[in-house]
C-alpha positions as a Markdown table, in Angstrom:
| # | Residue | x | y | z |
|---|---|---|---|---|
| 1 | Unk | 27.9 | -1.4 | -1.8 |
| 2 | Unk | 26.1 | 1.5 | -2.8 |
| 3 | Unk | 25.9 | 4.6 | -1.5 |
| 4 | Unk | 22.7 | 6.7 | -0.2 |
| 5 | Unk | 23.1 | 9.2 | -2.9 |
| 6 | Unk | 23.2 | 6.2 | -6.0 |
| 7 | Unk | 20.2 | 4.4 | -4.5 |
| 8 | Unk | 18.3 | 7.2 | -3.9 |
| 9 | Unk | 19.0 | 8.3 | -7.8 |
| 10 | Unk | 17.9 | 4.4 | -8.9 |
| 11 | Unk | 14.9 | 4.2 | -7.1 |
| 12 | Unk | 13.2 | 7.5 | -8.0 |
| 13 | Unk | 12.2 | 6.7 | -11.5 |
| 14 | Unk | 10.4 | 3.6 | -10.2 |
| 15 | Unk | 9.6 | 5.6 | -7.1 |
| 16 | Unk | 7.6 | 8.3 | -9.0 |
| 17 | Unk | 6.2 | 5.9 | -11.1 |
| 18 | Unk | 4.4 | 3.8 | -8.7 |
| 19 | Unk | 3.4 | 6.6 | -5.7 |
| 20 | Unk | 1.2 | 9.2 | -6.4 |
| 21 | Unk | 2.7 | 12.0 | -4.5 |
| 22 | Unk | 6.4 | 12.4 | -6.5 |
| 23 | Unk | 9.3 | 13.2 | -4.5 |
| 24 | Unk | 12.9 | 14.5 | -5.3 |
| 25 | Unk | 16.3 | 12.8 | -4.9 |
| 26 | Unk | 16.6 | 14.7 | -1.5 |
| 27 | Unk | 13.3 | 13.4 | 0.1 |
| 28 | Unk | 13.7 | 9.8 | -1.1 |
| 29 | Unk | 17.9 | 9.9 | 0.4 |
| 30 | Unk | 16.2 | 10.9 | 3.7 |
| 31 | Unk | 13.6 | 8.7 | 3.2 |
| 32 | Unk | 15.9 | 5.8 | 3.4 |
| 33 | Unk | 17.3 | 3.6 | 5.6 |
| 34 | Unk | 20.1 | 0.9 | 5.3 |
| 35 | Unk | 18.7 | -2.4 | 7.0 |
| 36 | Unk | 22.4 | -4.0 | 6.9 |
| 37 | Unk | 22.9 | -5.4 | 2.9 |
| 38 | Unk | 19.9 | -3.3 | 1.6 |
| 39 | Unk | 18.9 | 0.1 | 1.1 |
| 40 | Unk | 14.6 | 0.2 | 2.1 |
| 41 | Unk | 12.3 | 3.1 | 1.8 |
| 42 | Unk | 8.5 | 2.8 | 2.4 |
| 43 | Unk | 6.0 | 4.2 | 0.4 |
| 44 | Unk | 2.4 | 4.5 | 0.6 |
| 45 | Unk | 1.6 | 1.7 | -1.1 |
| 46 | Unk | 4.6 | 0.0 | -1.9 |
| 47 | Unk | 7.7 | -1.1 | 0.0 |
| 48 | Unk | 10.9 | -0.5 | -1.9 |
| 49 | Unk | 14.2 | -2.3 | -1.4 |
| 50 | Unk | 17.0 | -1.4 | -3.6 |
């Protein structure tokens, strides 16, 4: 399982790509939340699940 840290890391490339308001490792790991066998964060126009 991963951890908060290497999903937050994984998703911000696509993350950045995709929103247009960029955000930092930091903001996406509080950003996310563990939904039980995936880590989710929503975005403004996307919903990520990694």
């Amino acid at each position: 399982m991963k951890t908060r840290k290497q999903a937050a890391i994984e998703l911000q490339p696509i993350y950045n790509s995709m929103e247009v308001r960029k955000n930092t490792i930091a903001t996406l790991m509080r950003k996310l939340w563990f939904d039980g066998t995936n880590w989710r964060c929503n975005g403004i126009g996307y919903d990520y699940t990694i």
